[in-house]
N, C-alpha and C positions, 0 to 999 in steps of 0.2 A: 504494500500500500504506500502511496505518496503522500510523500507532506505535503500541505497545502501552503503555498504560501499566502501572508496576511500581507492585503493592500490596503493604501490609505483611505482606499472608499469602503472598506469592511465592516471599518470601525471608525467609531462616535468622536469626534475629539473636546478635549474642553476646550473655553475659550481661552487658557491661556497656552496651550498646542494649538491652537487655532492662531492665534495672536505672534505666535512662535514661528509657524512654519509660512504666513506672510510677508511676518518682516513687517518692518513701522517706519514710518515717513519716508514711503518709496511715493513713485507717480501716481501710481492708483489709488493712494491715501488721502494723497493731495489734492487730486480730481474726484475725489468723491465729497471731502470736506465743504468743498467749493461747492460745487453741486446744492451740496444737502443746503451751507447756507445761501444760497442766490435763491432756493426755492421759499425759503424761510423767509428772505426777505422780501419777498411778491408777493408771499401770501399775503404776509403782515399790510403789506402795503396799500393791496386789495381790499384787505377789512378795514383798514382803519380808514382807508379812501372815501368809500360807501355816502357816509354821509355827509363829507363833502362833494361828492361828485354828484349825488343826489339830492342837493337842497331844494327846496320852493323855489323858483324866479322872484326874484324882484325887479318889481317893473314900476319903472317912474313913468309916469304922464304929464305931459307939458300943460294939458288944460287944467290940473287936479281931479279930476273924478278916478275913479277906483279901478284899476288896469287888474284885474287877478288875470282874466282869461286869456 
């Protein structure tokens, strides 16, 4: 009978074998960092936008009478 050999997709790793066998602050660290915050800051920006981008008009009228529509 053969032994089997054990691959890295066999078994479970933790995150700090995980974290291990990546390697830390290569390119792919870097461009996913970036990523994650550029998306964070759209979002953010989207929500907090909302109700300045969607205010009431204000509308002035040269004769005075009430402009809403």
């Amino acid at each position: 009978m053969q032994a089997r050999k054990t691959n890295l997709a066999d078994r479970v790793l933790t995150i700090d074998e995980a974290i291990d066998k990546v390697g830390d602050m290569h390119l792919y660290q870097l461009k996913m960092l970036f990523q994650f915050f550029a998306v964070f800051l759209f979002s953010s920006f989207v929500q907090m936008g909302f109700p300045v981008i969607f205010q009431p008009a204000k509308f002035e009228c040269t004769e005075g009478e009430d402009c809403r529509e």
